[in-house]
C-alpha positions as CSV (number, residue, x, y, z in Angstrom):
1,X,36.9,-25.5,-10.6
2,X,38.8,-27.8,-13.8
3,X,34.7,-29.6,-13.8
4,X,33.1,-25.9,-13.9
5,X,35.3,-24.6,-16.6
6,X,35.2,-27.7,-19.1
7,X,31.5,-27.7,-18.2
8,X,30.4,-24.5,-18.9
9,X,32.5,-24.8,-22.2
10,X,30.2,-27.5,-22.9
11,X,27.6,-24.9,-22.3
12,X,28.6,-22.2,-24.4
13,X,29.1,-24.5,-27.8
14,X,25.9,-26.0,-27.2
15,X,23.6,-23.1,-26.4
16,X,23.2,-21.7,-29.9
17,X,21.8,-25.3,-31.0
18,X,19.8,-26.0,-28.1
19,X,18.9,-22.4,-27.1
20,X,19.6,-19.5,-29.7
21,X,17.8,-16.9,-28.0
22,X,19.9,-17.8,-24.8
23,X,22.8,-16.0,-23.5
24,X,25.5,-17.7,-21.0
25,X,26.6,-15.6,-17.8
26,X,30.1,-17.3,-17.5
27,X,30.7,-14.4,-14.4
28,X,27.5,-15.6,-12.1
29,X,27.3,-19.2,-13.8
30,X,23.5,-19.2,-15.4
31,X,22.0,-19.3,-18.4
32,X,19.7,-16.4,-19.2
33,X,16.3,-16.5,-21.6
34,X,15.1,-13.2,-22.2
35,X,11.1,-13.0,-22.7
36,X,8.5,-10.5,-22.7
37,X,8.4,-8.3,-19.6
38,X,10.7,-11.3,-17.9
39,X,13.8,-13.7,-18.0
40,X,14.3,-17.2,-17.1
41,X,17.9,-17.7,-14.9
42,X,19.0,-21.2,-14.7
43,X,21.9,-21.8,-12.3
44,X,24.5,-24.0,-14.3
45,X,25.1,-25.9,-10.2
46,X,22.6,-29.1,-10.8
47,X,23.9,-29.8,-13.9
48,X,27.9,-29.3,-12.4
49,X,26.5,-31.8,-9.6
50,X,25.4,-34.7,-12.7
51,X,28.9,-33.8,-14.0
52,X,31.0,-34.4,-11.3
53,X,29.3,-37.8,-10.8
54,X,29.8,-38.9,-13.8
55,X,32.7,-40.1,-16.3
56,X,33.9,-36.9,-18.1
57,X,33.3,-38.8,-21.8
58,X,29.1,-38.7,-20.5
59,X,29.5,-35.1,-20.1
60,X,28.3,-33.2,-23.3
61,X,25.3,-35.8,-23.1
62,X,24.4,-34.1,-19.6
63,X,24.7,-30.7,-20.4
64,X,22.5,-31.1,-23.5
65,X,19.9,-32.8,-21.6
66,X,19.8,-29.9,-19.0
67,X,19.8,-27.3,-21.8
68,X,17.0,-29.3,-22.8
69,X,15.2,-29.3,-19.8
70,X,16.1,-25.5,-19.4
71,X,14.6,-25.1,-23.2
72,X,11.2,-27.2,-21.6
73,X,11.2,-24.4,-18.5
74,X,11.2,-21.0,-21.1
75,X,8.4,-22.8,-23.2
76,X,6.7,-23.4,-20.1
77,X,6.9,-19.8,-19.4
78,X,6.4,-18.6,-22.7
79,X,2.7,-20.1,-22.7
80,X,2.1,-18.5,-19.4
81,X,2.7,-15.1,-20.6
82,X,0.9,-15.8,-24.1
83,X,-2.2,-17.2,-21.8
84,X,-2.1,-14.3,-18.8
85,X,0.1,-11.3,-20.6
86,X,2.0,-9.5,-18.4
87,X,1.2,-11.9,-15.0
88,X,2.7,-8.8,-12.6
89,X,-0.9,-6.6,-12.9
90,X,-2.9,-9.4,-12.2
91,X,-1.0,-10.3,-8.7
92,X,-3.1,-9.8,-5.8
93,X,-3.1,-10.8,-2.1
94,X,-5.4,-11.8,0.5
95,X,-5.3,-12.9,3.9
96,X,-7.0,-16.6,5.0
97,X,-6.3,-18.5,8.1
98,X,-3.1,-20.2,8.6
99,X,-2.3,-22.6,6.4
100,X,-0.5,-25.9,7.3
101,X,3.1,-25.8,6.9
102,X,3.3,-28.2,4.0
103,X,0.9,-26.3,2.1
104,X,2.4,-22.4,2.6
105,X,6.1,-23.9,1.6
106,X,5.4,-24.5,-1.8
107,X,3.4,-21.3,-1.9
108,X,3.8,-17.5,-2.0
109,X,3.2,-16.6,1.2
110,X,3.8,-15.1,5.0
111,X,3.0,-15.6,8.2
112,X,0.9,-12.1,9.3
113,X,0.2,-12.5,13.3
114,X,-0.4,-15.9,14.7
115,X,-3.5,-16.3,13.0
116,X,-3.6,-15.6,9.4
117,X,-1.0,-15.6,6.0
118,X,-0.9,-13.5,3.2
119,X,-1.0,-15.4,0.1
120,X,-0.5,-13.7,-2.8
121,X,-2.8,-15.2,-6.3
122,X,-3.3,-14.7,-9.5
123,X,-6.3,-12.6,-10.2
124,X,-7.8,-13.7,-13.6
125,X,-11.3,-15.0,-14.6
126,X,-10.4,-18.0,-15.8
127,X,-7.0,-19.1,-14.6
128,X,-6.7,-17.8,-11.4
129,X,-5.0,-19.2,-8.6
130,X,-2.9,-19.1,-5.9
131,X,0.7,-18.6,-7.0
132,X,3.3,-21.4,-6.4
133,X,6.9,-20.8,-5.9
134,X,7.6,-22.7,-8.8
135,X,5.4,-20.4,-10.8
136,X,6.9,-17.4,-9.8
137,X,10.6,-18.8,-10.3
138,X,9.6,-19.4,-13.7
139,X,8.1,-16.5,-14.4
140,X,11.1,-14.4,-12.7
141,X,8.7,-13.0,-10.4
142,X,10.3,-10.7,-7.8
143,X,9.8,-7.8,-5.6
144,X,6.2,-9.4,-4.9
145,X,5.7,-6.5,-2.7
146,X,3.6,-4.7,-5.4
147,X,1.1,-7.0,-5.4
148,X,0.1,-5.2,-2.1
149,X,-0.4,-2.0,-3.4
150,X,-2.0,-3.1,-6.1
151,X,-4.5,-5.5,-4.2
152,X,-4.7,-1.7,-2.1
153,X,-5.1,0.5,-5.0
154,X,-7.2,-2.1,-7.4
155,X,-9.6,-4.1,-5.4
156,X,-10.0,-2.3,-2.0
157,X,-10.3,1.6,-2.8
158,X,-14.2,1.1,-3.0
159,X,-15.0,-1.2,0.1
160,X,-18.6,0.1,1.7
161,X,-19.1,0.5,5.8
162,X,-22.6,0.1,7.1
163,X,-24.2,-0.9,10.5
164,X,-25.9,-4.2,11.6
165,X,-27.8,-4.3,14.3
166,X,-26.5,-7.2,16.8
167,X,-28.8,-6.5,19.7
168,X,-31.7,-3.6,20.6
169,X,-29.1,-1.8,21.8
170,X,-26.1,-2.4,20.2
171,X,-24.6,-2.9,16.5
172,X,-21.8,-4.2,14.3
173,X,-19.8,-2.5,12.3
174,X,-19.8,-4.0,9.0
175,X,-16.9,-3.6,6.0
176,X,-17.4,-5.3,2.2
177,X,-17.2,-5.5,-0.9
178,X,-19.6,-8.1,-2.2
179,X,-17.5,-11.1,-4.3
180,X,-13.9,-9.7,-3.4
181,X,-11.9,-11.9,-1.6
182,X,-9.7,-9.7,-0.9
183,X,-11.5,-7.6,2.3
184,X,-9.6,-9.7,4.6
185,X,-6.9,-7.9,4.0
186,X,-7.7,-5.0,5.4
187,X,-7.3,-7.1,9.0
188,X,-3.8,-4.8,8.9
189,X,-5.5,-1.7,8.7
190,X,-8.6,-1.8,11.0
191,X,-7.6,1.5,12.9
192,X,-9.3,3.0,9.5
193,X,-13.2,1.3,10.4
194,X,-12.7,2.4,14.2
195,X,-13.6,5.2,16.2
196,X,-10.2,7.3,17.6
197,X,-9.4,6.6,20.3
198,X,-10.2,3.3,20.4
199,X,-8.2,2.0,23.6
200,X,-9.7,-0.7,24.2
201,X,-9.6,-2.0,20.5
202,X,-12.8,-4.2,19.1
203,X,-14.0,-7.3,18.5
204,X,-13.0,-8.9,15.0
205,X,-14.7,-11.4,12.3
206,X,-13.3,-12.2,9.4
207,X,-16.3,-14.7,8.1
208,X,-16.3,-13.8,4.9
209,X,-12.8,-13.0,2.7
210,X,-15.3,-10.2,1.3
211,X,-16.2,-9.0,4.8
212,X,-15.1,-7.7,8.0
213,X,-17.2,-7.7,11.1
214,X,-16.0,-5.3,13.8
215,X,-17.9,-3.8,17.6
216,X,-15.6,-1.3,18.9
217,X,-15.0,-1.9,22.7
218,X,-16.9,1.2,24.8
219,X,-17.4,-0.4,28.0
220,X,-17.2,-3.4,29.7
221,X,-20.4,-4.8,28.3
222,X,-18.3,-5.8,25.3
223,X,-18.0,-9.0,27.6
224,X,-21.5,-9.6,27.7
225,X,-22.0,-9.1,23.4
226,X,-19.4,-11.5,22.6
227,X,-21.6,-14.6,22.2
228,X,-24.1,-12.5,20.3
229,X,-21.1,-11.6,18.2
230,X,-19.5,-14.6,17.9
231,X,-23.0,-16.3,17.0
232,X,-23.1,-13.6,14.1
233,X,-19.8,-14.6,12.9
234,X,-20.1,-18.2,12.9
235,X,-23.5,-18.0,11.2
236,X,-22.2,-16.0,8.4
237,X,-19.2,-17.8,8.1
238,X,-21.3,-21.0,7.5
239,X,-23.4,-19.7,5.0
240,X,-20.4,-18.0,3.3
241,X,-19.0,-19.0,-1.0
242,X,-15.7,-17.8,0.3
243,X,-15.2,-18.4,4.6
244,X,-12.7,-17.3,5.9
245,X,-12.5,-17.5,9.8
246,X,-15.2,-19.2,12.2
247,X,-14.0,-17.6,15.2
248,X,-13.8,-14.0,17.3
249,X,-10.1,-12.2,17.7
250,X,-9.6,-9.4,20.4
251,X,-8.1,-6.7,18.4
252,X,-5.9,-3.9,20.3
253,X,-2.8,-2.4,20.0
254,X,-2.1,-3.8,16.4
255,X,-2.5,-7.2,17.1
256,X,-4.9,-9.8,17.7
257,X,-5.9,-12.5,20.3
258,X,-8.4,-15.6,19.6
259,X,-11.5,-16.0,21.8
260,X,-12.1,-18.9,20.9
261,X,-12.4,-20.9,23.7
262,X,-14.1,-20.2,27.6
263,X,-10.9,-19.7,29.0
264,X,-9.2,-17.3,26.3
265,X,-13.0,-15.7,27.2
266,X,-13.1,-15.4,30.1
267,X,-9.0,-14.0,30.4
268,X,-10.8,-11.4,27.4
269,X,-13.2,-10.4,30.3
270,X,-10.3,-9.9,33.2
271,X,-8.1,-8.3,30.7
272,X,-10.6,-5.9,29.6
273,X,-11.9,-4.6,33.2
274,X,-7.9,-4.5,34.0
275,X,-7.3,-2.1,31.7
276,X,-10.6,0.0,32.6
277,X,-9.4,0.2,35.7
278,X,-5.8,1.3,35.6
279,X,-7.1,4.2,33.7
């Protein structure tokens, strides 16, 4: 507590030098640069950690060089917002296969099923990109919940359905928007493309992150069209700008099962004359 109070003295003389348009929280131990639509909070605990490992003579030195460094993070930010404006309309998310654990931790993400992520991005022409969590600390990002609705709202209000024929007797169910990559996802809201009831649920592409591909299960035949579907997915996926997944989900009840291999096929087959039966 003695290192915390002499350091955040420190703090509070320097600021005004190092940071004039800074303000010092003494009560939650940050300093605050106010910007734009945002602020930039730096937590005063890294620079109380340098402090308490040094000599006490070395610590104004360390507390202007993290002021500086704090000074580096607002400039940082304040060339974001100059470049992109206000960076909170321009979030968007879409949904793409899982991504390896050392790649989603350092980005803006969550786990949706076993077999996908949300990842939310920046939606701009020319400097679009996924968003990092070091972006959005920087930025003050928060509440990234909206970017939902507006991906919803924004991108996904004028997706088209149409019909593809699969076989001579049966189709596919087909929902885009040509370019967007953000149809995928819609994979939480697939009960709006299907037929009610729907007990049996449908077979699910995602080829394309501008396309769905869905066959709504009406019999047990299903078992038979799944290699013409899955041949359908896997061609389009190749030839996609933008894949997305190569492979065929079981979708029922809300969630969805990979049929991606003979066994998890032929289980798909059992399961589905199962539940034809007990009905």
């Amino acid at each position: 507590m003695e290192i915390a109070g002499e350091v955040h003295a420190l703090v509070a003389d320097l600021l005004p030098v190092t940071l004039p348009d800074a303000s010092f929280d003494r009560r939650l131990s940050r300093v605050v640069v106010s910007f734009g639509w945002t602020e930039l909070a730096a937590s005063t605990w890294p620079l109380l950690e340098r402090c308490a490992g040094a000599r006490p003579h070395l610590w104004p030195r360390l507390a202007e060089e993290w002021l500086r460094e704090v000074a580096d993070r607002a400039a940082l930010a304040v060339a974001e917002i100059e470049l992109l404006g206000d960076v909170r309309e321009l979030l968007r998310v879409k949904l793409v296969p899982r991504m390896p654990p050392d790649v989603a931790e350092n980005l803006v993400s969550a786990p949706v099923g076993r077999y996908f992520d949300a990842l939310v991005v920046i939606d701009h022409p020319k400097y679009g990109a996924p968003l990092t969590r070091s972006r959005a600390g920087l930025l003050g990002l928060r509440g990234l919940g909206g970017a939902v609705a507006r991906t919803h709202e924004r991108e996904l209000a004028d997706v088209v359905e149409h019909e593809w024929p699969l076989t001579l007797r049966h189709s596919v169910r087909v929902v885009t928007k040509p370019g967007s990559p953000y149809v995928s996802a819609l994979l939480t809201e697939l009960e709006r493309f299907l037929p009610r009831p729907c007990p049996d649920g449908a077979l699910v592409g995602v080829p394309r992150l501008d396309t769905l591909l869905l066959h709504p299960i009406a019999s047990k035949e299903a078992v038979d069209l799944l290699p013409a579907f899955a041949s359908a997915v896997a061609d389009t996926h190749a030839r996609a700008d933008e894949p997305c997944a190569a492979g065929v989900f079981w979708w029922r009840d809300g969630t969805l099962a990979a049929l991606d291999t003979p066994k998890a096929r032929k289980a798909f087959g059992k399961a589905l004359r199962r539940r034809r039966r007990d009905r």
